[in-house]
C-alpha positions in Angstrom: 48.3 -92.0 -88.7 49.9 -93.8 -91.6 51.5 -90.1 -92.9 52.8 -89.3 -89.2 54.7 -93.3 -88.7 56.0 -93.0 -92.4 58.0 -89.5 -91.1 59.0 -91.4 -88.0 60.1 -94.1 -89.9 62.4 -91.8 -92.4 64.5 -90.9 -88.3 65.4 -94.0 -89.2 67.4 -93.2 -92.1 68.8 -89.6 -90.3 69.9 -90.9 -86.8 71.7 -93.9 -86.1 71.3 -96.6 -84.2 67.9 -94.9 -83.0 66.0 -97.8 -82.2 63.2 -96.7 -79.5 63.1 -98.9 -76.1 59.9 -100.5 -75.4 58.0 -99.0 -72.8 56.2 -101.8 -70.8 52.5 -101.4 -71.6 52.9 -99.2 -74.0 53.7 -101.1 -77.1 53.1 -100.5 -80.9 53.0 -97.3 -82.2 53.0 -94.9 -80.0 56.2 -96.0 -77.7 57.4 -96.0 -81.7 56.2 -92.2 -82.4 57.3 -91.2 -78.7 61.0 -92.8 -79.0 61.7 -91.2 -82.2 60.2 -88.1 -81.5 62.6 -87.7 -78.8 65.4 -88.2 -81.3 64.3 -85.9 -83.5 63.9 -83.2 -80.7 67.6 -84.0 -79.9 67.9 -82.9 -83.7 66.3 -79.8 -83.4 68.4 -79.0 -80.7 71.2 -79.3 -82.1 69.9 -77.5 -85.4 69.1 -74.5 -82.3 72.4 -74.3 -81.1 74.3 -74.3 -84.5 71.7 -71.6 -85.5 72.8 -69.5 -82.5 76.3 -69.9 -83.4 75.4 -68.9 -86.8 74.0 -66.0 -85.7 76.7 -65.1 -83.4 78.8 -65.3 -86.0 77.6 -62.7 -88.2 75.7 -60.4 -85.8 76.5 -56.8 -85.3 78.9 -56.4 -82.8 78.2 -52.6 -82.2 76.4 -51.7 -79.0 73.3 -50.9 -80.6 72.8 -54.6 -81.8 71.1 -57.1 -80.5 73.9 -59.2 -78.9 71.9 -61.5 -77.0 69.4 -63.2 -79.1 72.3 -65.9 -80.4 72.4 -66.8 -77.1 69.2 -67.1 -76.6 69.3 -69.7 -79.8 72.2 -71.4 -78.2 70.8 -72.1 -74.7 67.7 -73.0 -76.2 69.1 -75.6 -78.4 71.3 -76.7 -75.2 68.4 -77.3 -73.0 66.3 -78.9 -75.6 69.1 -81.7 -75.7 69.6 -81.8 -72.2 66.0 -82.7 -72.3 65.5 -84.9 -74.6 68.8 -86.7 -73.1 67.2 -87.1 -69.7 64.1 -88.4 -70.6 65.6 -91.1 -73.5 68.0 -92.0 -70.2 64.6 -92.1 -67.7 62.6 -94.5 -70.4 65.8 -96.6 -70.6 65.7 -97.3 -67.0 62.3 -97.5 -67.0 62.2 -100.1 -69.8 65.0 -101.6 -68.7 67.7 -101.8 -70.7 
């Protein structure tokens, strides 16, 4: 458990101003874990999207390539933020603030 809060603790570092919202009755760790775990999904969506862009970028524009899997990257990416956005925006009203 120490191991898993010290990498949760390091989001602190990467994203700012990512404080996690108390959830009420579920304080201490895990509203900690589950707060910046959100964040850090919002990360890897972004990382997903640039990725797909990436890939766009330098794929092979012929016919016979496979001109749809940067997409795929990209709207995964997309919808992982969207997700993560609307849940971070659910526990604010939830907790409140």
């Amino acid at each position: 458990m120490s191991m898993t809060m010290e990498f949760f603790t390091l989001a602190d570092g990467l994203i700012p101003k990512a404080e996690p919202t108390k959830i009420p009755e579920l304080d201490g760790p895990v509203s900690k874990i589950f707060g910046y775990g959100l964040w850090l999904l919002i990360l890897a969506g972004v990382g997903g999207t640039g990725f797909g862009v990436y890939k766009l970028a330098v794929s092979d524009k012929s016919r016979s390539g496979g001109g749809s899997e940067p997409f795929k990257w990209m709207g995964a990416g997309v919808a992982t933020i969207l997700l993560a956005g609307s849940l971070i925006t659910i526990l604010n009203g939830i907790a409140g603030s």
